[in-house]
VOMARMI-857963 format. One record per residue: x, y, z of N, C-alpha, C, O in turn. Coordinates in steps of 0.1 Angstrom, whole numbers, plus 5000, padded with zeros to 4 digits. Example, Ala and Ser with C-alpha at 12.3 -4.5 7.8 and 13.67 -1.06 7.14 Angstrom:
! residues 2
SITE   n.px   n.py   n.pz   ca.px   ca.py   ca.pz   c.px   c.py   c.pz   o.px   o.py   o.pz
SITE   5132   4943   5078    5123    4955    5078   5132   4967   5078   5142   4967   5085
SITE   5128   4978   5071    5137    4989    5071   5129   5000   5079   5134   5011   5080
***
This chain:
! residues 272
SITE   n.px   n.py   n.pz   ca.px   ca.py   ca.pz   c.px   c.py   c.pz   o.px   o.py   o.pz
SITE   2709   2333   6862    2705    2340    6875   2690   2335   6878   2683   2334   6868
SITE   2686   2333   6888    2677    2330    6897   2666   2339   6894   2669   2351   6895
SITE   2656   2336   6892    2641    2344    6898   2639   2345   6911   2637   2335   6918
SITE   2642   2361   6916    2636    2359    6934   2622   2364   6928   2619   2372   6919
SITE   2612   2354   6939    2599    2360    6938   2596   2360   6953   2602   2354   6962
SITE   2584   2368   6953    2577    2373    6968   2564   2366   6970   2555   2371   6963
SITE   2561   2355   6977    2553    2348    6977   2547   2352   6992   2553   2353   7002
SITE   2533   2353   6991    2528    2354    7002   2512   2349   7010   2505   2353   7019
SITE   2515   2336   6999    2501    2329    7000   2508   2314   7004   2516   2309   6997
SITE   2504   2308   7016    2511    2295    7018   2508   2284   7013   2513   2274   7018
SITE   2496   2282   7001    2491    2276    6997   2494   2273   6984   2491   2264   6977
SITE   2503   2285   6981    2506    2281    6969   2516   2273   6962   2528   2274   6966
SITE   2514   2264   6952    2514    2252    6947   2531   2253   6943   2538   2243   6940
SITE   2538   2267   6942    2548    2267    6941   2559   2263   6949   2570   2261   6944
SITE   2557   2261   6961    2557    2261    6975   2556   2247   6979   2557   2245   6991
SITE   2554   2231   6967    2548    2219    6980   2558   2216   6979   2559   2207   6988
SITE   2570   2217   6974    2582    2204    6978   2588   2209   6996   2597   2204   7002
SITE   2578   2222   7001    2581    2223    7012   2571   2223   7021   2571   2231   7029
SITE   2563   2214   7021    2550    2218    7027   2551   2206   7031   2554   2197   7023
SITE   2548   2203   7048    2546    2194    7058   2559   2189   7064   2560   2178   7069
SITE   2569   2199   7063    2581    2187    7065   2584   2183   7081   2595   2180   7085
SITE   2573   2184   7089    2578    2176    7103   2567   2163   7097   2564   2156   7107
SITE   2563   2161   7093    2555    2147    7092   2563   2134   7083   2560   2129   7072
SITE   2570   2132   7091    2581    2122    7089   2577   2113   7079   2585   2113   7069
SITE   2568   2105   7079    2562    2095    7074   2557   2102   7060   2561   2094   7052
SITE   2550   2110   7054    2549    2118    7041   2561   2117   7036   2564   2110   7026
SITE   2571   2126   7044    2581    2133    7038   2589   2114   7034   2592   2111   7022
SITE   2590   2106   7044    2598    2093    7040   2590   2091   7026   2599   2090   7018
SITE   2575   2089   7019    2567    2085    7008   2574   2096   6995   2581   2093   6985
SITE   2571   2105   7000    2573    2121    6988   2591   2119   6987   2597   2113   6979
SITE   2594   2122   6992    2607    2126    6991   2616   2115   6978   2618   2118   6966
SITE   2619   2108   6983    2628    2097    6972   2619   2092   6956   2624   2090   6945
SITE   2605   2093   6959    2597    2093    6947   2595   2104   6937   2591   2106   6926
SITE   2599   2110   6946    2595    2126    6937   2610   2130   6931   2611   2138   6922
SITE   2621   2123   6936    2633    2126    6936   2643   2139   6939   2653   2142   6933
SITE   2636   2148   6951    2641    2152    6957   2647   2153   6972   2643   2145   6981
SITE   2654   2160   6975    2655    2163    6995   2656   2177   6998   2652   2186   6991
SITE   2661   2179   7010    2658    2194    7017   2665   2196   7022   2666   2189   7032
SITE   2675   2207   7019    2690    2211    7023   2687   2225   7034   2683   2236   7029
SITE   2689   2224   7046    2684    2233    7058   2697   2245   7059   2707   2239   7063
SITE   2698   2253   7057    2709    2262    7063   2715   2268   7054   2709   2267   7043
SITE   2727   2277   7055    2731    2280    7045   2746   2271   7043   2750   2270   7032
SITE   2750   2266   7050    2763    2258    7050   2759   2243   7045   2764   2236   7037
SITE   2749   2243   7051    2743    2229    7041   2737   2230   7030   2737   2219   7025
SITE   2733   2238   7023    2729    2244    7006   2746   2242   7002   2751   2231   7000
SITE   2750   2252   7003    2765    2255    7001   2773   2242   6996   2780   2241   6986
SITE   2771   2235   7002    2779    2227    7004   2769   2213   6993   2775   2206   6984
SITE   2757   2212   6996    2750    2205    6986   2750   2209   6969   2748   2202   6959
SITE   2753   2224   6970    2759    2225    6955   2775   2224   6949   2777   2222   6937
SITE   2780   2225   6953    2793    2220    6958   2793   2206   6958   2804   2201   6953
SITE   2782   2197   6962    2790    2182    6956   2779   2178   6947   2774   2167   6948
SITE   2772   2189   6937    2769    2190    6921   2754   2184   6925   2750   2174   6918
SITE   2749   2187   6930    2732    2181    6933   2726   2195   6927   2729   2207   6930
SITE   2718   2191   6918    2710    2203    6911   2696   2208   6923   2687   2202   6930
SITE   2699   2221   6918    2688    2228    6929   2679   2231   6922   2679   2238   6912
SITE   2667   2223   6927    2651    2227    6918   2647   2242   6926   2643   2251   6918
SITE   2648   2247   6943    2644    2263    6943   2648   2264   6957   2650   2255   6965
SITE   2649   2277   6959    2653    2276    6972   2640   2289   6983   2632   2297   6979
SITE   2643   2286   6991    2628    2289    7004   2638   2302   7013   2649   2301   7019
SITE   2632   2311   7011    2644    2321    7020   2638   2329   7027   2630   2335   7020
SITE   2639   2335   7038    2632    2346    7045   2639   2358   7041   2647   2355   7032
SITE   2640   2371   7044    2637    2385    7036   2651   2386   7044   2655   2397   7039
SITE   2659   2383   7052    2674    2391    7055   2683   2378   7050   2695   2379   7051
SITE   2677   2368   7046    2686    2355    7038   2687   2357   7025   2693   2347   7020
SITE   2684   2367   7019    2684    2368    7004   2697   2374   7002   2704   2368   6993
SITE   2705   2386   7010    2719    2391    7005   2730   2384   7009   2741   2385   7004
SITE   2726   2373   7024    2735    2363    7026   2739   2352   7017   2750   2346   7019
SITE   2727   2350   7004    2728    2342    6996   2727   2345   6980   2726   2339   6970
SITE   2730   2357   6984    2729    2364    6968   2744   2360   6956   2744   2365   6945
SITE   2753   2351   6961    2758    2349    6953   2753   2335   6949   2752   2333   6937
SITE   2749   2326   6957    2744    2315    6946   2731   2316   6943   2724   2307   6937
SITE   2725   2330   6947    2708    2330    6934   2714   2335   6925   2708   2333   6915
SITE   2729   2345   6923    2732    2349    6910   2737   2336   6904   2738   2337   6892
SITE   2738   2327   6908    2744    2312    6901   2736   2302   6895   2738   2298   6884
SITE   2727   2299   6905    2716    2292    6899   2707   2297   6892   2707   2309   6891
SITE   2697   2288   6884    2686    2288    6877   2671   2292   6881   2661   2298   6878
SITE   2679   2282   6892    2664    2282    6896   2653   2287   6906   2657   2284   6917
SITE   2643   2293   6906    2637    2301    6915   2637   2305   6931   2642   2297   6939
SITE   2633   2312   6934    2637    2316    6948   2627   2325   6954   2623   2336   6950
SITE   2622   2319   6964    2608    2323    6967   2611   2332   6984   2617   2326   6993
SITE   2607   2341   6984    2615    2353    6993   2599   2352   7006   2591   2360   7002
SITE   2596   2349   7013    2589    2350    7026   2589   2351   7039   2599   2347   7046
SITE   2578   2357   7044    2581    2362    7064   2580   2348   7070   2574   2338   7066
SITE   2590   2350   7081    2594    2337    7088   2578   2331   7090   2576   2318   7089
SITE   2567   2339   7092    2551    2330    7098   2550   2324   7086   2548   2312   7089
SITE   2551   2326   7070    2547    2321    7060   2557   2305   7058   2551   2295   7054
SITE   2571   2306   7061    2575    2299    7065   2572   2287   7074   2571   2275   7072
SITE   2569   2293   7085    2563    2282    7094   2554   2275   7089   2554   2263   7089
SITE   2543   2283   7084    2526    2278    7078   2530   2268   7071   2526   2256   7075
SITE   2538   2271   7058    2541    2257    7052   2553   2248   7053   2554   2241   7043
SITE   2561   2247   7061    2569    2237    7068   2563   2229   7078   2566   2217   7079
SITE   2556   2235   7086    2554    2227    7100   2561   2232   7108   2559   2227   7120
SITE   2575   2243   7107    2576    2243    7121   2585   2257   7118   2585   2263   7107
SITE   2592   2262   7134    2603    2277    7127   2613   2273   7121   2619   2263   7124
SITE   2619   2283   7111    2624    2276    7101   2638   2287   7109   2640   2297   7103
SITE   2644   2283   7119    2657    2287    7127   2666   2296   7115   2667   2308   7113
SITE   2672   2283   7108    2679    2290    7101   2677   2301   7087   2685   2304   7078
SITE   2666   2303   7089    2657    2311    7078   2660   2306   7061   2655   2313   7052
SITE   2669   2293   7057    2671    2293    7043   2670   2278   7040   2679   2271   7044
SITE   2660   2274   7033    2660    2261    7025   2660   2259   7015   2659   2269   7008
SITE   2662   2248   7008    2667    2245    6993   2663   2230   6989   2669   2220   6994
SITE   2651   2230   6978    2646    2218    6975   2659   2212   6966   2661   2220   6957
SITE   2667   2201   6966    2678    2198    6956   2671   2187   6950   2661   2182   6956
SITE   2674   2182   6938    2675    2168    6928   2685   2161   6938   2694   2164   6946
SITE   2677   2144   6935    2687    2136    6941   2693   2132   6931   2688   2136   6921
SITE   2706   2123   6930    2710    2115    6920   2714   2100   6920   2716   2095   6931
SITE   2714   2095   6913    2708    2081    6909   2720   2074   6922   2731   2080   6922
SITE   2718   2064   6931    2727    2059    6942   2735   2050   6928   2731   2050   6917
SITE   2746   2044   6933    2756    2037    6930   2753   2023   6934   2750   2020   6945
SITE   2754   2013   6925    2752    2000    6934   2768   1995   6941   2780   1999   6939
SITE   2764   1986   6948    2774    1985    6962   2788   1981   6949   2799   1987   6948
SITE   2785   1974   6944    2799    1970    6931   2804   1982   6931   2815   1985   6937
SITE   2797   1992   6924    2806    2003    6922   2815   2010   6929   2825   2016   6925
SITE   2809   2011   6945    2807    2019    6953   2822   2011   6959   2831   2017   6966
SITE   2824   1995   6956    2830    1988    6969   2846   1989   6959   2857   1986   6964
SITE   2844   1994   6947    2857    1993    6938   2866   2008   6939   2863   2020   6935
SITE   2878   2001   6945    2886    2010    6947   2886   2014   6966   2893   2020   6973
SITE   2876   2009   6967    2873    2017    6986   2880   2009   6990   2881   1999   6983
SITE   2889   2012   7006    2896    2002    7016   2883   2002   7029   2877   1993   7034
SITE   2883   2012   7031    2870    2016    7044   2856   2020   7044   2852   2031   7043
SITE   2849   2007   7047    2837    2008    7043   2826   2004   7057   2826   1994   7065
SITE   2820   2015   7056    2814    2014    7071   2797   2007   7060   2794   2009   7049
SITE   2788   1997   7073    2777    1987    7066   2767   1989   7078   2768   1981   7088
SITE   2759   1996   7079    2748    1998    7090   2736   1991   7086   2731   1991   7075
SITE   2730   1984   7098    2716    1976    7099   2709   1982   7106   2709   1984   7119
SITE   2701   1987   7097    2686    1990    7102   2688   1999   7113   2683   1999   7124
SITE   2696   2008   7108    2697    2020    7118   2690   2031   7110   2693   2033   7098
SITE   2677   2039   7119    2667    2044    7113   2660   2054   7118   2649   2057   7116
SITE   2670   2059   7126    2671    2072    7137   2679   2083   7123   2689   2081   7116
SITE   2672   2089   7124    2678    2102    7113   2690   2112   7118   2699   2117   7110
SITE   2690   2113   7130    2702    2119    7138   2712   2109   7143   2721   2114   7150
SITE   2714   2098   7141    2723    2089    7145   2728   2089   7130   2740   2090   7129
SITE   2721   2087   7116    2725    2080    7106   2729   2096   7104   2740   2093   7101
SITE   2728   2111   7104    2736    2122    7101   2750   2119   7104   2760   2121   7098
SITE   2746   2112   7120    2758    2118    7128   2771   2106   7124   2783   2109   7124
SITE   2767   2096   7124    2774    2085    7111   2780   2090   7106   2792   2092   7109
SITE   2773   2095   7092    2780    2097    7080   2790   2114   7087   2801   2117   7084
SITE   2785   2119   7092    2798    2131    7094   2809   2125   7102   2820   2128   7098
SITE   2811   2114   7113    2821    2113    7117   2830   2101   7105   2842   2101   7106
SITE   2823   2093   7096    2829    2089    7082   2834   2097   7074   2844   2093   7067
SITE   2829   2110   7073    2838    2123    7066   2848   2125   7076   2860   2125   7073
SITE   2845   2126   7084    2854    2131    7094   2872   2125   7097   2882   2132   7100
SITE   2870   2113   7095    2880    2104    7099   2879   2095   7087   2877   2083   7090
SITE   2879   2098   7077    2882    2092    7066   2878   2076   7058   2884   2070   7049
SITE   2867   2074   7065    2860    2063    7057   2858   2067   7043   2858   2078   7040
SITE   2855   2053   7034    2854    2057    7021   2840   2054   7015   2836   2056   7003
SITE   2833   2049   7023    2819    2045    7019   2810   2041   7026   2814   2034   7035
SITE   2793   2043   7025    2786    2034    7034   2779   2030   7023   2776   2035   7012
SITE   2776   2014   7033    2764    2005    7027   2753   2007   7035   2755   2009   7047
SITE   2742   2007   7030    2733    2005    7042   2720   1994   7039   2715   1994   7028
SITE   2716   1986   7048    2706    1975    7049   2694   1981   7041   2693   1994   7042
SITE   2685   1975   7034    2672    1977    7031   2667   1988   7038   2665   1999   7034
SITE   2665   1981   7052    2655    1992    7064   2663   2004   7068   2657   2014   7072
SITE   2675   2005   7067    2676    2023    7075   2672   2034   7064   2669   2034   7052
SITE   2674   2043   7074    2669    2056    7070   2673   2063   7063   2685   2062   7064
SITE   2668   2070   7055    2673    2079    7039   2684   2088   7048   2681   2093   7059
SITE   2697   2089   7042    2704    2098    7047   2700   2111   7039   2698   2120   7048
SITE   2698   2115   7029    2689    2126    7026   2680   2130   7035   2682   2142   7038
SITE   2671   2126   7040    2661    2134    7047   2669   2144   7055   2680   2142   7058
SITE   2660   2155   7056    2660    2170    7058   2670   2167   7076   2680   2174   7077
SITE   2668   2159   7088    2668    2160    7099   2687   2154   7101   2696   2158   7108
SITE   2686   2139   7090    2700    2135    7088   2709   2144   7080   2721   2142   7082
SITE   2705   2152   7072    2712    2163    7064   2717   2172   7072   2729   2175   7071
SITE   2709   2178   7082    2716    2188    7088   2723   2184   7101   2732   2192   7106
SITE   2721   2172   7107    2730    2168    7117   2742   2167   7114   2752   2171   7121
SITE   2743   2161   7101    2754    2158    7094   2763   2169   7090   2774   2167   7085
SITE   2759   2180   7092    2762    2190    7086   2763   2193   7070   2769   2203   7065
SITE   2757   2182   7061    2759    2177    7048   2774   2174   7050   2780   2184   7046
SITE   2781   2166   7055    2789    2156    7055   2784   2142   7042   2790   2137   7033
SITE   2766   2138   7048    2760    2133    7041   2764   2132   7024   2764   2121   7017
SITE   2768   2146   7019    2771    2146    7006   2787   2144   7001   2791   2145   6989
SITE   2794   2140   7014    2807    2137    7007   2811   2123   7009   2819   2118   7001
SITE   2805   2116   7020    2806    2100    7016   2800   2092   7005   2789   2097   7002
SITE   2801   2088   7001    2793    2080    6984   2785   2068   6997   2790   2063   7008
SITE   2774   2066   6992    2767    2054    7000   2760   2046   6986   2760   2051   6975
SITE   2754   2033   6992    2747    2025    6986   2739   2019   6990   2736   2023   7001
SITE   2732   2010   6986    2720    2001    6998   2719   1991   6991   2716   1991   6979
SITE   2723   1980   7001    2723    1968    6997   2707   1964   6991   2696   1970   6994
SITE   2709   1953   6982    2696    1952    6978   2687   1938   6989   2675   1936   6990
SITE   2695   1931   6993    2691    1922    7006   2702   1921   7014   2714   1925   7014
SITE   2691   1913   7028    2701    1916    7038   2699   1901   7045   2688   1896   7042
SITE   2707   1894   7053    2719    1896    7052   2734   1896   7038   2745   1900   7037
SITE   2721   1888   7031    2730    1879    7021   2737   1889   7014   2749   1885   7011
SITE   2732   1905   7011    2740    1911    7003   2756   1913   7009   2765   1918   7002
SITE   2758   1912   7019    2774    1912    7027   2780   1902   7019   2792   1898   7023
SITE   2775   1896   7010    2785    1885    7002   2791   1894   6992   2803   1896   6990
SITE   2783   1900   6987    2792    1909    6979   2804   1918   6981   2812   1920   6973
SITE   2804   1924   6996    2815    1927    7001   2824   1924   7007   2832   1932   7012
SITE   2825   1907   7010    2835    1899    7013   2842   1895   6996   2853   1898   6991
SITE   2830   1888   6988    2834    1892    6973   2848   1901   6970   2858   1898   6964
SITE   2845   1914   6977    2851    1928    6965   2866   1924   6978   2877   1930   6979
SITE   2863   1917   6983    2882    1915    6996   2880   1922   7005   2889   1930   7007
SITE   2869   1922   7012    2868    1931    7027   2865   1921   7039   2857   1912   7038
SITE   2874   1925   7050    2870    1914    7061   2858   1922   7070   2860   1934   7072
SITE   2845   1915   7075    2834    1921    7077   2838   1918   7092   2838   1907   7096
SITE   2840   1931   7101    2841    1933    7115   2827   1935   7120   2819   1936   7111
SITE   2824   1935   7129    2808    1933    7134   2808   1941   7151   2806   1935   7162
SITE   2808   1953   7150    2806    1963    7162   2797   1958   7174   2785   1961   7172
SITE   2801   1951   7184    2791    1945    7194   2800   1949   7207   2813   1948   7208
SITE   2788   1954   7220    2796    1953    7233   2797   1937   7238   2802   1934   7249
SITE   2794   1929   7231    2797    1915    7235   2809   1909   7241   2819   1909   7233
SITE   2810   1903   7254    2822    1898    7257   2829   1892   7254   2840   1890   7259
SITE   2819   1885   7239    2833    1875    7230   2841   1879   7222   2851   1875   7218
SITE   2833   1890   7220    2841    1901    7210   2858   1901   7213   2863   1898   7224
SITE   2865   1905   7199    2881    1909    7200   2878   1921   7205   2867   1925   7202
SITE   2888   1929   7214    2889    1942    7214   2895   1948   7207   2907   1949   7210
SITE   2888   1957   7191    2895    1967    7185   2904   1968   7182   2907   1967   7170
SITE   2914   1971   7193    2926    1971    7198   2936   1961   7194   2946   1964   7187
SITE   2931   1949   7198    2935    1936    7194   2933   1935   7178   2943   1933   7171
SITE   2922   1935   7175    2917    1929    7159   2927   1937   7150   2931   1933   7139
SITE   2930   1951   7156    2938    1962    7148   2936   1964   7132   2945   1964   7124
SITE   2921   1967   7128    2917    1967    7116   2927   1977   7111   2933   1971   7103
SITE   2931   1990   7111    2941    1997    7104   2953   1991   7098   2961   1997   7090
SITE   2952   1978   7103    2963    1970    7095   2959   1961   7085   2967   1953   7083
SITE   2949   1959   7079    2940    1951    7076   2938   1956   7061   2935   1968   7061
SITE   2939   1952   7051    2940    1958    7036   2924   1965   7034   2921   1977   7033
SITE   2916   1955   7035    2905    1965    7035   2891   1957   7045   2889   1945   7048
SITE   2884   1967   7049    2877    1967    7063   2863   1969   7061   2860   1979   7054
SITE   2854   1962   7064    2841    1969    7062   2834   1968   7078   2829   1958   7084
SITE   2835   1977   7082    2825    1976    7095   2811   1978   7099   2805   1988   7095
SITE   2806   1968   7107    2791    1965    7107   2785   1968   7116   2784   1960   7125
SITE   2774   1985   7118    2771    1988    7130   2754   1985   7127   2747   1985   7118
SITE   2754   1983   7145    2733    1982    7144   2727   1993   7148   2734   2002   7152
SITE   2717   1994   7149    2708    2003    7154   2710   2009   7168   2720   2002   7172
SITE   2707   2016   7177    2702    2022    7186   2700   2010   7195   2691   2002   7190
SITE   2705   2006   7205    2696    1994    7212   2698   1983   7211   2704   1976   7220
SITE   2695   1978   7201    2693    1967    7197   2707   1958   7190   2711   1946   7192
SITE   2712   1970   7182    2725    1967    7181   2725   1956   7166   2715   1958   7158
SITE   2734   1946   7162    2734    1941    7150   2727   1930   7152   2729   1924   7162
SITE   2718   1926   7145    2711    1914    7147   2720   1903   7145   2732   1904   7142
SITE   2711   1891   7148    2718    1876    7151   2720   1874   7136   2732   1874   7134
SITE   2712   1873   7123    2713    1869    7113   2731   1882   7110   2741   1877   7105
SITE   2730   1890   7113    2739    1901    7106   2753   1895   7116   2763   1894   7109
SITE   2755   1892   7128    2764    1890    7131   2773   1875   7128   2785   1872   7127
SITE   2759   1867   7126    2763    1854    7123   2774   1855   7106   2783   1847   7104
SITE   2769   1867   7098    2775    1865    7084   2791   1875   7088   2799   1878   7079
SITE   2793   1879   7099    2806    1888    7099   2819   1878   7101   2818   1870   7110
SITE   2824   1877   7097    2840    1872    7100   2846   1873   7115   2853   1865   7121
SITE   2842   1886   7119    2850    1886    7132   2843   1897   7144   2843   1908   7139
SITE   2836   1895   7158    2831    1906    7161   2843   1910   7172   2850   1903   7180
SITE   2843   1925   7169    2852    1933    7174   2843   1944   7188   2831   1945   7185
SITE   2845   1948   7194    2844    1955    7207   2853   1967   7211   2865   1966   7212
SITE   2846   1980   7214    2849    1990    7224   2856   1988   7236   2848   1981   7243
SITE   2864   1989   7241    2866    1982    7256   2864   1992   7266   2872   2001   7266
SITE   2854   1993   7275    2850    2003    7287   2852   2001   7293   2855   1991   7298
SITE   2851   2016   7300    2855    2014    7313   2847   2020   7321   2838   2025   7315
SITE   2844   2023   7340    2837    2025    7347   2823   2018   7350   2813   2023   7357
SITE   2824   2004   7343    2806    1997    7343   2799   2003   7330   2787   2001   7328
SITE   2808   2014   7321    2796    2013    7310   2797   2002   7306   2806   1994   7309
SITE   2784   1999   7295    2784    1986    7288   2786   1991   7275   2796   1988   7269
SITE   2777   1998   7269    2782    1999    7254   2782   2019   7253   2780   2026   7263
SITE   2783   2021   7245    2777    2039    7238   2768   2039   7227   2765   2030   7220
SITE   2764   2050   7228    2758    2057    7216   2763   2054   7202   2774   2057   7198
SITE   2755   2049   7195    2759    2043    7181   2763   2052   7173   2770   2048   7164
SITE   2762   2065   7174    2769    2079    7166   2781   2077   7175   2791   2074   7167
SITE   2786   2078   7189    2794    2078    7195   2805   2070   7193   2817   2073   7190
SITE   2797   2053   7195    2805    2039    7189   2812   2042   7179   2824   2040   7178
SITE   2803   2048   7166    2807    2048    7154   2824   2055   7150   2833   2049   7144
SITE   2825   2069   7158    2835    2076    7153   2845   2067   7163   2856   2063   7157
SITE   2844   2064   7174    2860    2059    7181   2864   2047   7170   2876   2045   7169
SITE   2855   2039   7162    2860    2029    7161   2862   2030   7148   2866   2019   7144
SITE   2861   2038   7139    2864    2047    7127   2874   2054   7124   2877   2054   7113
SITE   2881   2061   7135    2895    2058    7143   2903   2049   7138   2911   2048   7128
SITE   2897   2039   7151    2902    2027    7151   2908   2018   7136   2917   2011   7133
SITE   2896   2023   7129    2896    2013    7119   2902   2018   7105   2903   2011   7095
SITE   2906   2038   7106    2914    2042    7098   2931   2046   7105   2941   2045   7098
SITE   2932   2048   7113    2945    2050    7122   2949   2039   7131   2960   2035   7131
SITE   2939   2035   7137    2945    2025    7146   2947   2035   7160   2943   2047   7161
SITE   2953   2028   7170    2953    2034    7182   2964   2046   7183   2971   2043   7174
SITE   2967   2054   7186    2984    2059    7189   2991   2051   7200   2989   2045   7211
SITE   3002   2052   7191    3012    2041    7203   3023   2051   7210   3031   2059   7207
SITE   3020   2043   7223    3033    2053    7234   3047   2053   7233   3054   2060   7242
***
């Protein structure tokens, strides 16, 4: 069982794995070095102990303690009970859903491990928007992908902003991170995946056509926000595939892109 304590000094040192968390750029240094993240809510705690991530303490405001009193009877580890202002002081900001939870990270998987046994494998570049890379990995839970890779440069799916978009979805895909880029996609053509390459480009196959659902195993390659997959990343894909629009759009939202063609790329279309 848990120690609840009543903390009422915001300074106190018990308290830093929560202190400054809107300053993006700290929290990107602290967080992965220190080896923790920051589980927002109570559905996202829940759910982060549930896929076995050890909780070093959890941050709770004073009507969040009987909502959560079955997993401080569960856990070890401390539980520090404060008024929503105390909260604010050392977060940086209001803490909505009144309950946080510093968790242990655990050691990533290298892409070998990760790529053995998967058919559906979603491979993002340098996508580094924290609510795009949440909203990724939930529609990957969602619709049955079996894995992400991710380039060098994107963004910790752990961080506190991708965790809770995600709804911790984040915790039920296994990911990995390539250790170079482009070249590390050799390893996943290696493990027998044909590397599709997500572009509104008009050379592109449409989807549709390419019919990856038929395809033994798939790894799909989305870019960033904008900018989309670079030249080096599209040049190593096997085949670039396309959304097909309508009304004069040109492309969507890369959270958006991601789930239709996730779909696409576990079901396939429905046929009439």
């Amino acid at each position: 069982m848990a120690d609840l304590l009543t903390i009422d000094d915001p300074d106190d040192p018990r308290l830093r794995d929560y202190t400054g968390l809107t300053d993006v750029e700290l929290r990107r240094r602290r967080e992965p070095a220190e080896g923790l993240f920051i589980a927002e809510g109570e559905k996202v705690i829940r759910r982060a102990k549930q896929a076995g991530y050890e909780m070093r303490s959890m941050l709770l405001s004073a009507k969040w303690v009987d909502v959560m009193r079955d997993v401080i009877d569960e856990v070890p580890a401390p539980v520090y009970a404060v008024t929503p202002d105390l909260a604010e002081r050392v977060t940086g900001y209001h803490v909505h859903r009144g309950a946080l939870a510093s968790m242990q990270r655990k050691p990533l998987p290298t892409a070998d491990d990760l790529l053995t046994g998967a058919r559906r494998v979603v491979v993002m570049e340098g996508v580094n928007d924290h609510t795009n890379i949440g909203a990724i990995f939930r529609s990957a839970a969602a619709l049955g992908m079996d894995a992400v890779l991710l380039s060098p440069d994107c963004a910790d799916p752990l961080y506190r902003r991708s965790v809770k978009v995600s709804m911790g979805a984040v915790f039920s895909v296994p990911y990995a991170r390539l250790d170079t880029w482009p070249r590390g996609l050799e390893t996943v053509r290696q493990a027998g995946f044909r590397l599709l390459a997500l572009t509104p480009d008009e050379k592109a196959t449409s989807i549709d056509t390419a019919a990856p659902h038929r395809l033994d195993r798939v790894a799909l390659m989305l870019g960033a926000e904008g900018e989309g997959l670079t030249t080096k990343a599209l040049m190593a894909a096997d085949e670039w595939v396309r959304i097909p629009m309508a009304h004069g759009v040109d492309s969507l939202n890369v959270g958006a892109a991601a789930a239709v063609a996730f779909y696409a790329v576990v079901t396939g279309r429905p046929q009439d």
